[in-house]
Every structure is written in C-alpha cells, then in structure tokens.
Backbone as CSV, one residue per row, in Angstrom:
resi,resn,N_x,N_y,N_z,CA_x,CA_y,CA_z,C_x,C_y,C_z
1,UNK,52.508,-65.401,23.206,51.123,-65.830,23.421,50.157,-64.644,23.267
2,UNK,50.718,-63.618,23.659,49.559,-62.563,23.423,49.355,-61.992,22.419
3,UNK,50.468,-62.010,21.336,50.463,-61.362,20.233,50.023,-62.454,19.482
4,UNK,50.012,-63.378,19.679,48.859,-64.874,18.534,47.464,-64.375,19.344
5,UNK,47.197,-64.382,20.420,45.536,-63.869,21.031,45.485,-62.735,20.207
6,UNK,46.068,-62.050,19.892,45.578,-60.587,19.548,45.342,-60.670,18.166
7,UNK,45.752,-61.441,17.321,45.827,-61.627,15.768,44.536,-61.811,15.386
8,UNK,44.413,-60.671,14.233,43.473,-60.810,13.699,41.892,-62.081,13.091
9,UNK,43.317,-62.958,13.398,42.444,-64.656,12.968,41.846,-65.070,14.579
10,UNK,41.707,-64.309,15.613,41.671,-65.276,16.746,39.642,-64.513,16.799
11,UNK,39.579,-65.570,17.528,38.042,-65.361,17.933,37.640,-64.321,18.852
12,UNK,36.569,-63.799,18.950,36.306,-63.066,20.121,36.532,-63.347,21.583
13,UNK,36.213,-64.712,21.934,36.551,-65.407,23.432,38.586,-65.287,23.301
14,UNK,39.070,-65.492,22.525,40.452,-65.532,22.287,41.304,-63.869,22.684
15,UNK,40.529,-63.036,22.044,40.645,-61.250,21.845,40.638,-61.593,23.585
16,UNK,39.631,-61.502,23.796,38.968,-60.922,25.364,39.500,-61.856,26.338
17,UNK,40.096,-62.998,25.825,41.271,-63.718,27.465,42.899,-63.112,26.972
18,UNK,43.160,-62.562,25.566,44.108,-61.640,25.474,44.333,-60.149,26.220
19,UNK,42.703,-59.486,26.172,42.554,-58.429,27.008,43.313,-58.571,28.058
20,UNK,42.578,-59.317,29.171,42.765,-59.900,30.251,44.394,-60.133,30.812
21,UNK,44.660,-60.532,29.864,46.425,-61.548,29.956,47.009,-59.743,30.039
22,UNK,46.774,-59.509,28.797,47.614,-58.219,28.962,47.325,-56.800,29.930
23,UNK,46.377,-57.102,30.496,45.574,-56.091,31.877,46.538,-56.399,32.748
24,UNK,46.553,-57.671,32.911,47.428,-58.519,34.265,49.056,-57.694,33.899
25,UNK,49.405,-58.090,32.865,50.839,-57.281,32.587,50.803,-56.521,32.659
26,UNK,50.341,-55.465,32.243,50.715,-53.811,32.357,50.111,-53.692,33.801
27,UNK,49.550,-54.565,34.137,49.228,-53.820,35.380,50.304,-54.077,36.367
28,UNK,51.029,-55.331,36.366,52.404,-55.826,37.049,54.052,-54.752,36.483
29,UNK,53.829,-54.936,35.105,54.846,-54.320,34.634,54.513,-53.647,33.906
30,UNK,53.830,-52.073,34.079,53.915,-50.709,32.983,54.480,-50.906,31.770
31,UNK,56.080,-51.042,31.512,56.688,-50.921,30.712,56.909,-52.122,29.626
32,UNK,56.443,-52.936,29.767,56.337,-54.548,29.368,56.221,-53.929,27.881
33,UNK,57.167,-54.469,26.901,57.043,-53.754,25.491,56.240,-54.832,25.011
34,UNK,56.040,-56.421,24.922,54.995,-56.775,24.246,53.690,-56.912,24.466
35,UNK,53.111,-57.089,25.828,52.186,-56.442,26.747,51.352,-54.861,26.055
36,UNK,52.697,-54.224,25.852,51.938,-52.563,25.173,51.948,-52.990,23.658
37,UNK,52.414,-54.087,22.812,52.083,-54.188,21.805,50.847,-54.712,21.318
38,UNK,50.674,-55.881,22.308,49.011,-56.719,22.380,48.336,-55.260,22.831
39,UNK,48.450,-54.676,23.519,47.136,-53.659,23.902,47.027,-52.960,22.535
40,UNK,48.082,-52.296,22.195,47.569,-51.807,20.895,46.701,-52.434,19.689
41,UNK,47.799,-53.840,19.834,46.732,-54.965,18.379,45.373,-54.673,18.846
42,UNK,45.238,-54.882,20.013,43.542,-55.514,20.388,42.897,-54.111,20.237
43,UNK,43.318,-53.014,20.534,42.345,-51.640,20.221,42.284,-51.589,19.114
44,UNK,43.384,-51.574,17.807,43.195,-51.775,16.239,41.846,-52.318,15.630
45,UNK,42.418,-53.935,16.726,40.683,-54.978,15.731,39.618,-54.657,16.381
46,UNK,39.201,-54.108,17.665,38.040,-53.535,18.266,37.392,-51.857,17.718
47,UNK,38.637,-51.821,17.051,37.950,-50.119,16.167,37.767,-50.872,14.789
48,UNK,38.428,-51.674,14.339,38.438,-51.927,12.900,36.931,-52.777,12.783
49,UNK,36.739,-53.750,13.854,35.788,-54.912,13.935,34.238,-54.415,14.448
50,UNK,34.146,-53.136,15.227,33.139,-52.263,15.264,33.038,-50.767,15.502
51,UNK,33.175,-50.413,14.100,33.444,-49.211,14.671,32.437,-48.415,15.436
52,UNK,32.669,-47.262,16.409,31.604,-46.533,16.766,31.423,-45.354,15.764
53,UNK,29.518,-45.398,16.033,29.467,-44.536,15.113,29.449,-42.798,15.533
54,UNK,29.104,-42.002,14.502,30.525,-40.800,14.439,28.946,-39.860,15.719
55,UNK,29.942,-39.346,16.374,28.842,-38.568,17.438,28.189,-37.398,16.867
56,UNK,27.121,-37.409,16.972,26.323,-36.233,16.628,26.003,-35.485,18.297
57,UNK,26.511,-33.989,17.579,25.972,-32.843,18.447,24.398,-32.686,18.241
58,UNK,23.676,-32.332,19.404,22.707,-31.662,18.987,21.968,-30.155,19.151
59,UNK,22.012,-29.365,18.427,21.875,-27.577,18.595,21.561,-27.778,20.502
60,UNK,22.168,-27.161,20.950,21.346,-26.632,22.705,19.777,-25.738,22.075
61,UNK,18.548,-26.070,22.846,17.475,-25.100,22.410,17.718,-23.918,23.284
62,UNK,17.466,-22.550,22.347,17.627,-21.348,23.021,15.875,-20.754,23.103
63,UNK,15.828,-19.811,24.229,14.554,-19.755,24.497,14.659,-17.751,23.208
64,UNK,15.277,-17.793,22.605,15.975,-17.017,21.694,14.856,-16.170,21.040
65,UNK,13.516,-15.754,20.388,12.651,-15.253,20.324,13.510,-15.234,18.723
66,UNK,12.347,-15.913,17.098,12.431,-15.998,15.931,13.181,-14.488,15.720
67,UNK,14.071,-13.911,14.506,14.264,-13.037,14.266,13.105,-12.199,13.460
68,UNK,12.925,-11.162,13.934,11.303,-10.681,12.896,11.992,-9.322,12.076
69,UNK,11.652,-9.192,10.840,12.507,-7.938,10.050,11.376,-6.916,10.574
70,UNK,12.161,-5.597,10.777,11.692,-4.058,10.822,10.829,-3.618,9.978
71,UNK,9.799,-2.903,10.548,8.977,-2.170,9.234,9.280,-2.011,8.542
72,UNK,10.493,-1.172,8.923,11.028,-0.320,7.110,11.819,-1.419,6.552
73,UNK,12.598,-2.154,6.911,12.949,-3.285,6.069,11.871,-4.012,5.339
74,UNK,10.464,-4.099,6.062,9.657,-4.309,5.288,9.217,-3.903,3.940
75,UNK,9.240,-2.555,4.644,8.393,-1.940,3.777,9.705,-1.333,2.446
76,UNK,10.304,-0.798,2.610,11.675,-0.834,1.644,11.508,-2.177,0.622
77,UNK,11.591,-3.415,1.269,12.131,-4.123,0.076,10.464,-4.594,-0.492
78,UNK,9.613,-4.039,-0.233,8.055,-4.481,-0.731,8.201,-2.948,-2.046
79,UNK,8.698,-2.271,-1.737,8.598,-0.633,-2.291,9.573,-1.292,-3.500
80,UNK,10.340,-2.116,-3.423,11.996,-2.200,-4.384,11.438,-3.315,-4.907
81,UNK,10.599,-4.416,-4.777,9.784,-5.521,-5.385,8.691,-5.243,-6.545
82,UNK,7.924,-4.130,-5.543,6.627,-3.845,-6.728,7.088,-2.909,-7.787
83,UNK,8.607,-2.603,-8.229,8.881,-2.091,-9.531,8.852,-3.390,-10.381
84,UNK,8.704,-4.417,-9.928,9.052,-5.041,-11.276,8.188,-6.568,-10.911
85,UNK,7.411,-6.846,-9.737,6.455,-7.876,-9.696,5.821,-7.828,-8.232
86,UNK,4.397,-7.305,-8.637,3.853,-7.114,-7.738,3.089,-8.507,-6.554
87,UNK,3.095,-9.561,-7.543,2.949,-10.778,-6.959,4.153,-11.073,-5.724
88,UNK,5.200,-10.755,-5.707,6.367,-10.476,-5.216,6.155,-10.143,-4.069
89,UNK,5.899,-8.490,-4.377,5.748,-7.953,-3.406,4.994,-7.842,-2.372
90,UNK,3.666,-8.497,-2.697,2.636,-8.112,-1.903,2.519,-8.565,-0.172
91,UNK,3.170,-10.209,-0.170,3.624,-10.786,1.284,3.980,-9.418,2.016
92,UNK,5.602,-9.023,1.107,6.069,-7.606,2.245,5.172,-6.533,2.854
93,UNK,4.380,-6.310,1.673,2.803,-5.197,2.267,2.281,-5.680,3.524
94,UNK,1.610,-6.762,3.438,1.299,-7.678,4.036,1.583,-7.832,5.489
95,UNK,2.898,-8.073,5.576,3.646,-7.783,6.943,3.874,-6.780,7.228
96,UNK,4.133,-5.583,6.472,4.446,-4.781,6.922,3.273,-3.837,7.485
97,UNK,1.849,-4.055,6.875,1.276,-3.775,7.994,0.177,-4.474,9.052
98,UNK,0.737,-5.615,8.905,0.634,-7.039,10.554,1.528,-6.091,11.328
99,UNK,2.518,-4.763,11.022,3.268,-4.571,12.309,2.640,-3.431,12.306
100,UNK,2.168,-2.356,11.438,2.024,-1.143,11.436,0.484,-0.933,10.365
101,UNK,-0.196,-1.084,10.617,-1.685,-1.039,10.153,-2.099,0.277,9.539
102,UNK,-1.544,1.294,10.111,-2.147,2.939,10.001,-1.029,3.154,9.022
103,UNK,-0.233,2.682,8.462,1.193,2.873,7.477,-0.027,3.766,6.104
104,UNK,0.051,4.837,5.854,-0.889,4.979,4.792,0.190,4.645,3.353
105,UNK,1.569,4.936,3.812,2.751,4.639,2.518,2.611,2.924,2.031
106,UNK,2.191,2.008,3.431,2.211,0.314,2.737,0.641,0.037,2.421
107,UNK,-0.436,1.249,2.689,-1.577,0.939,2.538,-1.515,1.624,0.601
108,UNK,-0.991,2.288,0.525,-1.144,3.101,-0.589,-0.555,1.959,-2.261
109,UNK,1.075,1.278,-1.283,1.854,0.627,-2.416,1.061,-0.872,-2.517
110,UNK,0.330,-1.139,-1.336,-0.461,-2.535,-1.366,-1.724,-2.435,-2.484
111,UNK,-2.601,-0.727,-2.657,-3.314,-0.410,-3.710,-2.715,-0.312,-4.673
112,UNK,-1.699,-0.108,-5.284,-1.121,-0.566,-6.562,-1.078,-1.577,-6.836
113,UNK,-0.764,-2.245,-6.362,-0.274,-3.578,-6.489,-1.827,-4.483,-6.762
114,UNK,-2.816,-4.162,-6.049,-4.587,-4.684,-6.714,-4.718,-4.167,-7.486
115,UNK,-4.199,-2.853,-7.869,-4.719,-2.256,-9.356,-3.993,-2.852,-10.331
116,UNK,-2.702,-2.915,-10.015,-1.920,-4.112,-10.961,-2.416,-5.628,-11.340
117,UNK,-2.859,-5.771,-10.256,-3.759,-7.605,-10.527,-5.048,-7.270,-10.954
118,UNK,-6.002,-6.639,-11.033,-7.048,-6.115,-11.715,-8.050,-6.402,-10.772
119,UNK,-7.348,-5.921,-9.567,-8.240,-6.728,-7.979,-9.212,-5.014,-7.609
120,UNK,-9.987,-4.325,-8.450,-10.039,-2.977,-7.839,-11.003,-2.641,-6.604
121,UNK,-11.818,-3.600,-6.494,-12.274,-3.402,-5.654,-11.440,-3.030,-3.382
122,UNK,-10.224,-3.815,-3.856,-9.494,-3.881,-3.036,-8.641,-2.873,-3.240
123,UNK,-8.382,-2.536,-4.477,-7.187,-1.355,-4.538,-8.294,0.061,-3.769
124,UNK,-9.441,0.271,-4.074,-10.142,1.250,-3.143,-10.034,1.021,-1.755
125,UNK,-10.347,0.087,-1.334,-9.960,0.052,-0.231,-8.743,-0.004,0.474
126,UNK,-7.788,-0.298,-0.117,-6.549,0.274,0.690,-6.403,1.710,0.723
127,UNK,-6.688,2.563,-0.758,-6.261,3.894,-1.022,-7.548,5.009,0.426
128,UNK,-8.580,4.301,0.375,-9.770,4.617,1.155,-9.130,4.602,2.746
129,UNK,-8.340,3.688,3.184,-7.911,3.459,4.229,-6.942,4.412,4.326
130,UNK,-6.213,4.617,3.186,-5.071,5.501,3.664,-5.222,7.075,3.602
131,UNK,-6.511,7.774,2.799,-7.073,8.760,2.943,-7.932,8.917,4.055
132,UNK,-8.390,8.153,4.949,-9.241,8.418,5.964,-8.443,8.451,7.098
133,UNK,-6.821,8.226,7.339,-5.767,8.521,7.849,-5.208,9.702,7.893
134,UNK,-4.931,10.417,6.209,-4.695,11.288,5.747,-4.868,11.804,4.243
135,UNK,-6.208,12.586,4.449,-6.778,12.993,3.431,-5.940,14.027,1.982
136,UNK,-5.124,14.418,2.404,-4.456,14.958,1.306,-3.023,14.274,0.950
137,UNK,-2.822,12.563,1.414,-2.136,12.013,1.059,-1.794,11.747,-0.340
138,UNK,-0.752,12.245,-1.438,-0.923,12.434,-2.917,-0.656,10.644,-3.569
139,UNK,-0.299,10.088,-3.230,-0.339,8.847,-4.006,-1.605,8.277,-4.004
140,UNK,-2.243,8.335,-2.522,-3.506,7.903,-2.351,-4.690,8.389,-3.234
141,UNK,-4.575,9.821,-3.431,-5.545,10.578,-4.596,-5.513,10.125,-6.058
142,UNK,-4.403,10.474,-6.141,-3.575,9.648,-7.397,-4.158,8.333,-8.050
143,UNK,-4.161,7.522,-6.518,-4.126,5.947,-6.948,-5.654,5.910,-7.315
144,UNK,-6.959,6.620,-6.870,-8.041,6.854,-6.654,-9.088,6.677,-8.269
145,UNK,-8.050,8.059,-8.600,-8.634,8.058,-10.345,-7.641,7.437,-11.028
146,UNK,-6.597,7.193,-10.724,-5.973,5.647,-11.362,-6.698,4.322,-11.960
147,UNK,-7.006,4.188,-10.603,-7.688,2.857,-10.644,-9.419,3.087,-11.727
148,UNK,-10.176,3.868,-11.617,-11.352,4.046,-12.500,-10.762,4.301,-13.569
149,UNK,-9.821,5.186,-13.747,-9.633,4.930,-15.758,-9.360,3.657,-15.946
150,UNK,-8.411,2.967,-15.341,-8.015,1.748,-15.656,-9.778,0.627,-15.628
151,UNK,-10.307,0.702,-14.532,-11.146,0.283,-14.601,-12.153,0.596,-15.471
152,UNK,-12.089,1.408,-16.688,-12.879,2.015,-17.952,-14.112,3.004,-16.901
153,UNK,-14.014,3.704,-15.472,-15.178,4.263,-15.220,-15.024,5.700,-15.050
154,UNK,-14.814,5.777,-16.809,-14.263,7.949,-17.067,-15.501,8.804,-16.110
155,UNK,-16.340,8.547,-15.696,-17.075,9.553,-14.774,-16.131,9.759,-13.472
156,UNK,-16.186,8.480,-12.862,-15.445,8.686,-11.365,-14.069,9.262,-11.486
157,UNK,-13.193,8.673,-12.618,-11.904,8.966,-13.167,-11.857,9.882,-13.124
158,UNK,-13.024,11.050,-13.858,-12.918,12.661,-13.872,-13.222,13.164,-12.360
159,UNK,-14.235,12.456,-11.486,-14.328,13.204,-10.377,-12.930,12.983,-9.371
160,UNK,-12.002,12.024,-9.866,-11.169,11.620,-8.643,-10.103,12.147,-8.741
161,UNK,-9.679,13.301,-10.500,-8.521,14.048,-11.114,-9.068,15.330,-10.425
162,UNK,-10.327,15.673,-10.278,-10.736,16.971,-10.480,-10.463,16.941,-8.832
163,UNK,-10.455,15.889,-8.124,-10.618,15.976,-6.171,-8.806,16.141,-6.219
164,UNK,-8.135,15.212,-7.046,-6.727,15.816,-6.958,-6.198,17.249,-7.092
165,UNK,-6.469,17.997,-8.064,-6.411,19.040,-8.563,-6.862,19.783,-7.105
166,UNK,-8.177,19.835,-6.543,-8.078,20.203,-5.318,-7.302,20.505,-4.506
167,UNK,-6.498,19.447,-4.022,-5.229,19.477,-3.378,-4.147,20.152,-3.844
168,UNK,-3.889,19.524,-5.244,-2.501,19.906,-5.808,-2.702,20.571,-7.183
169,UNK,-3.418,21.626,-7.224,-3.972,22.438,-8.331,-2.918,22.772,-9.750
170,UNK,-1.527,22.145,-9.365,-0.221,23.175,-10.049,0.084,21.371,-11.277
171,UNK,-0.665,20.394,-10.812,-0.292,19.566,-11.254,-0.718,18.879,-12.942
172,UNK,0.475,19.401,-13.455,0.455,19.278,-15.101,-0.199,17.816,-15.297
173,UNK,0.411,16.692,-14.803,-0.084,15.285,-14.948,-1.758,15.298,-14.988
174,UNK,-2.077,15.437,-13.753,-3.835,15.426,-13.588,-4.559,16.118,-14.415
175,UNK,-3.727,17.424,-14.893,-4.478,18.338,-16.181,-4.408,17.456,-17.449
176,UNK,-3.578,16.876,-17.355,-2.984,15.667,-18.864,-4.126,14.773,-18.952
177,UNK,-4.462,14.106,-17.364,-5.196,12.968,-17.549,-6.329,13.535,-17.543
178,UNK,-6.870,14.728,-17.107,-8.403,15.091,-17.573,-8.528,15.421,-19.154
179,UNK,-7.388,16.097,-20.088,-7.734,15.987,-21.458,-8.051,14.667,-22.022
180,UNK,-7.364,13.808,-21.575,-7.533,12.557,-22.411,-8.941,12.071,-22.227
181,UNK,-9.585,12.424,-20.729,-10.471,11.811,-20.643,-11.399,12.603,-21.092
182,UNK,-11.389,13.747,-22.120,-12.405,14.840,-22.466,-12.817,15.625,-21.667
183,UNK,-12.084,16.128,-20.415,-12.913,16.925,-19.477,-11.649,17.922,-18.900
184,UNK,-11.612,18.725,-19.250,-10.416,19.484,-18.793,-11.349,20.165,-17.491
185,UNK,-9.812,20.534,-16.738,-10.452,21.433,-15.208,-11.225,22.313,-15.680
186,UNK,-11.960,22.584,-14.329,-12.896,23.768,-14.712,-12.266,24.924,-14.097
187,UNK,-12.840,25.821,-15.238,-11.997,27.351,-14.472,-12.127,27.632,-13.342
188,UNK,-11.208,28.348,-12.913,-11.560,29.039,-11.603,-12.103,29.854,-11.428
189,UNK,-12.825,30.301,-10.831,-14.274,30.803,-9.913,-15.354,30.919,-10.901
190,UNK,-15.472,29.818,-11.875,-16.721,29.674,-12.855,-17.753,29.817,-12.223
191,UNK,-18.829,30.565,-12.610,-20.174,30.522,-11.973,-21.121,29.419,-12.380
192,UNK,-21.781,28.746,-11.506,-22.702,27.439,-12.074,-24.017,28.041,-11.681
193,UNK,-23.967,29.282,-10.832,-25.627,29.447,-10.742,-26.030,30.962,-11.161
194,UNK,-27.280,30.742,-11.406,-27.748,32.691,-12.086,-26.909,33.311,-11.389
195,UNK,-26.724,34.633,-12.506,-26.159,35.873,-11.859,-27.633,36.602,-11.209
196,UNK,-26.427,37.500,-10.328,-27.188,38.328,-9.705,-28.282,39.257,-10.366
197,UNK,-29.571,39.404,-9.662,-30.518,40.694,-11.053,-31.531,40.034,-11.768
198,UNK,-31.318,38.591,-11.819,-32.069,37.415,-12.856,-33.827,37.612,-12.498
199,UNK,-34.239,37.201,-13.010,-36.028,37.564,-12.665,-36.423,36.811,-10.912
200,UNK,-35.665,35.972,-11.004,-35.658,34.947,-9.664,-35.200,35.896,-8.424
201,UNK,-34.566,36.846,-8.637,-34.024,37.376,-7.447,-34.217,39.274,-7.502
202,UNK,-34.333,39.605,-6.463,-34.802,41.498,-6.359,-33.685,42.064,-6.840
203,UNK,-34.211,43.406,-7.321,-33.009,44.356,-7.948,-32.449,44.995,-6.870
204,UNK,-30.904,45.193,-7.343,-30.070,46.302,-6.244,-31.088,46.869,-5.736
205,UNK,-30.782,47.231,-4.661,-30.897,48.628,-4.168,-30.372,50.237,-4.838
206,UNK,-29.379,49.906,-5.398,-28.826,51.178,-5.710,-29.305,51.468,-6.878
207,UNK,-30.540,51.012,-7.336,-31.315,51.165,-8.694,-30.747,50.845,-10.067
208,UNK,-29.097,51.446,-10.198,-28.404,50.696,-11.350,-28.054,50.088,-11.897
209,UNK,-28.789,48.127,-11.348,-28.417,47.150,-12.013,-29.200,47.009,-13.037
210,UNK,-28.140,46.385,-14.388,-29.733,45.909,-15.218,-29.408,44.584,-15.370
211,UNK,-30.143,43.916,-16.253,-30.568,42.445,-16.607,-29.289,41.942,-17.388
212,UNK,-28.617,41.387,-17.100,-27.350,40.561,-17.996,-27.947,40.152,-19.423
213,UNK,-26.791,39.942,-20.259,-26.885,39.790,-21.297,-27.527,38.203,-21.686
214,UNK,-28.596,38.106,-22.488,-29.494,37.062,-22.553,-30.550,36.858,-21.851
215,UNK,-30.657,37.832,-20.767,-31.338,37.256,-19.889,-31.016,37.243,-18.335
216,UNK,-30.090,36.281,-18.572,-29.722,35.682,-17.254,-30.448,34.437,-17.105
217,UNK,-31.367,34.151,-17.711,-32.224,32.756,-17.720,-33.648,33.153,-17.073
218,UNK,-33.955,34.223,-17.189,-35.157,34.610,-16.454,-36.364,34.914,-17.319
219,UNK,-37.252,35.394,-16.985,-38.417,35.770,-18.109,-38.138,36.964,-19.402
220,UNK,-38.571,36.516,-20.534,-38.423,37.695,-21.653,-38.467,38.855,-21.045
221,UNK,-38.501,40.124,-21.357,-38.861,41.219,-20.635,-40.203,41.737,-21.225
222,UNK,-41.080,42.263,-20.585,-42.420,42.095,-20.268,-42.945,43.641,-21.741
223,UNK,-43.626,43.656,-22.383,-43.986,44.790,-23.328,-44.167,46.173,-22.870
224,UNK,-43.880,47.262,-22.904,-44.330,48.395,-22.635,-45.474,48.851,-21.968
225,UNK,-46.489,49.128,-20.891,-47.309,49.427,-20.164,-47.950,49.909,-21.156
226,UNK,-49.249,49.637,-20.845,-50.732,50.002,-22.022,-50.769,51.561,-21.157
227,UNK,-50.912,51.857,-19.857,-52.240,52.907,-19.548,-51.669,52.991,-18.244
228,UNK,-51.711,54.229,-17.273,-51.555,54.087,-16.029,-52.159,53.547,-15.073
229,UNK,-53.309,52.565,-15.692,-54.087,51.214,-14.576,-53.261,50.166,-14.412
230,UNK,-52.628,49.984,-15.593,-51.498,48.617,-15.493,-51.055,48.402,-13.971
231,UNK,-50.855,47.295,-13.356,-50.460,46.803,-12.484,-48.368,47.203,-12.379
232,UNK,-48.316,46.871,-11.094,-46.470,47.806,-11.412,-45.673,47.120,-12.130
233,UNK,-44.852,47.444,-12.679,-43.889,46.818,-13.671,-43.215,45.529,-12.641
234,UNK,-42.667,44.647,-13.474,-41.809,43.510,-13.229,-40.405,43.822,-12.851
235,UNK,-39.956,43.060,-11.904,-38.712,43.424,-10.928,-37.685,44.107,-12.205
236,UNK,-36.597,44.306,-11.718,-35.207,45.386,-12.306,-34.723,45.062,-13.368
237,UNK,-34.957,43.446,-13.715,-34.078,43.336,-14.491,-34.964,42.986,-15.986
238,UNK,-36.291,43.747,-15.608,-37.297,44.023,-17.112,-37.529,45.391,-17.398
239,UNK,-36.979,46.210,-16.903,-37.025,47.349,-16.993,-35.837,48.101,-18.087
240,UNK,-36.046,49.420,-18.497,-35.271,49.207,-19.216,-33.716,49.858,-18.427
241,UNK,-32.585,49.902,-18.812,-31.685,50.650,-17.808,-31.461,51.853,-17.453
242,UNK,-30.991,51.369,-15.843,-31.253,52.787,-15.426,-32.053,53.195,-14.618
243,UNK,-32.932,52.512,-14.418,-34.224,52.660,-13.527,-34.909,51.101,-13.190
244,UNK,-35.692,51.579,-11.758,-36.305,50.685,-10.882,-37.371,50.423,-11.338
245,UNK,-38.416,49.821,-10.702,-40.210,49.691,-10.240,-40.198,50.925,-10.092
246,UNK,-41.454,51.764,-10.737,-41.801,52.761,-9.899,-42.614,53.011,-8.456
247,UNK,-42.558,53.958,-8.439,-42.942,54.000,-6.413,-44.407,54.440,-6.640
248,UNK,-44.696,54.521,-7.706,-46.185,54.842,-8.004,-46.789,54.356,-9.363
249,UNK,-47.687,53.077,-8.686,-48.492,52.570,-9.734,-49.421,53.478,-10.871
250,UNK,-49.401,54.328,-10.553,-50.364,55.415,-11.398,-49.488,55.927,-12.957
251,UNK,-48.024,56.111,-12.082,-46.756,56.836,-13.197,-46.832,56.265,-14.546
252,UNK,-46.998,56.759,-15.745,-46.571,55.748,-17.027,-45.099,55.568,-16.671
C-alpha cells in the first residue's frame, strides 16, 4: 500500500496520506524495509516535483574602507602612460595630485600632457605652479619655452631658453633651441650700457682715461679752443689723451 501511495501516478492528497502511513511506521518500527523504501520514493517525487531553488549567498557587508592606490603608484603609472597617450594618462595626474597637490614632478608631467593636447594655456599653469614651489625645477623651465615655440611665440620662447640657461648654463639642448630660434645666448658679461668716460659721465680721477673708440655714444669731440677767453674745455673724454680739464680757464 505504501509503495502504490508513493508512485509517481498518485495524487498529492495520496503522496501526503503515504507520508503519514509511513511516519506511523518508522516511527513504530525503525527498521521496517518497505516503510524506508516509501520514505525514500516520496523524497525522490517531492525533489523531482518541486525542486528548491539553488541558495544564494550573499557577500557579508564589511565596513572595509574602498582600496585607494599610493601616490607613487599614481604617479609612476601616469609617468609610464604619457610616453605613449597622454589622454591616458592624464586621470593618473589628476589623482595623483587630489592626494598630493604641491607634487611639482605630477604638476610638471600634467603640463606636458596640455602641451600635448594644444591646451597651453593650462600647460602654464601647471609648469607656473610647479616653479612657484620650486623655482629652479628643470623640467618645469624646460616645459616653459617648450610650450611658446610650440605655441609659434619665438619672443617668449627666447626669453624662457635664455631664463633656462640661467639655471643650467652648461646646457647644449637650450643653446640648440636658441639657434633655431635665431637668437643664440648672449655672451657673458656683455656690456648693454655706455662704457665708462662717455660724455654722460665725469673723467677718472687719475687723469688717464680717454674716450673709447667711436665715441662711446657721446658728443663728437668739441674743435680746438679759439683764445684763452673760451669757456673750459668739455669733460675727459673730448680732450685729447693724456690730459684733463684744465684747472685754469685762462691756460690755452
């Protein structure tokens, strides 16, 4: 009887007074071999007839704090990006200084990277940021008159090679990029203003200066005295050499 209740063809009310029948047995007699055979049928068609569905875990929430990458991991793989796409790279700049702002090394590679997009107004200002940090920072100088040649503005270009050279005077490159741009360095200790002696300024003291060659940029030198009324000769460097003003207006 229990193994026809348990058969697959029997109804649900049929299954579940089979349950029952066979509860009563095993519960009288444990060992009852067809009793443990109906229990088995009936678990078969109750897994086969619905199965349950499959349990899902769900993560435990950890109060765990996001993982955030290191500056220099930042800044490393932003440095290893902008060799070869600066669109790439720029997020890493980016973050890397959301952590570290005063970085003049991610302020400097973030100005490449605008001079690369043809963003220059921004590439100054990073390089600006990272020189007002540290003024003899060399990429930052670098990036400076970089960006104006590129930007076609050969005036600033020359003033921003010639402010490098400042710093790093030994540097063949910056001498390279001032030929191209027609302006090679200027010598060292060139004079830009009159020499000493010029009509603009008093003669030595020690009476033996004379007037440089041309001039000096000062007045012709004045004609020979008519008469000993003449008024006194013109400062040192109209005279002829060798001698001062005289100390007496009367003297030819």
């Amino acid at each position: 009887m229990l193994l026809v209740l348990a058969d697959g063809n029997a109804t649900d009310a049929e299954r579940d007074e089979a349950r029952t029948l066979t509860a009563a047995v095993l519960a009288a007699h444990p060992g009852h071999a067809v009793a443990q055979a109906a229990a088995a049928r009936l678990e078969t068609l109750v897994a086969a007839a619905d199965p349950m569905p499959p349990e899902v875990v769900e993560p435990k929430p950890t109060n765990e704090p996001p993982v955030v990458e290191s500056f220099d991991r930042l800044l490393a793989r932003a440095n290893q990006l902008a060799e070869v796409s600066c669109a790439q790279a720029m997020p890493y700049f980016d973050k890397a200084l959301q952590q570290k702002a005063t970085s003049v090394e991610a302020l400097t590679g973030a100005g490449f990277c605008h001079i690369d997009a043809g963003q220059f107004s921004s590439a100054y200002s990073k390089f600006n940021a990272a020189l007002a940090i540290s003024p003899r920072y060399e990429r930052a100088l670098w990036g400076m008159a970089e960006g104006y040649q590129q930007q076609g503005n050969a005036t600033r270009a020359i003033e921003a090679y010639r402010r490098y050279l400042e710093v790093y005077p030994s540097s063949a490159a910056a001498k390279k990029q001032l030929d191209r741009l027609g302006a090679s360095e200027p010598a060292a200790g060139s004079a830009t203003t009159p020499a000493s002696g010029s009509a603009t300024t008093p003669a030595s003291t020690d009476g033996g200066s004379t007037a440089p060659s041309g001039g000096g940029g000062g007045d012709p030198p004045a004609p020979p005295s008519g008469g000993g009324g003449d008024p006194p000769a013109p400062p040192a460097d109209d005279e002829p050499a060798g001698g001062g003003p005289s100390a007496d207006p009367d003297e030819p």
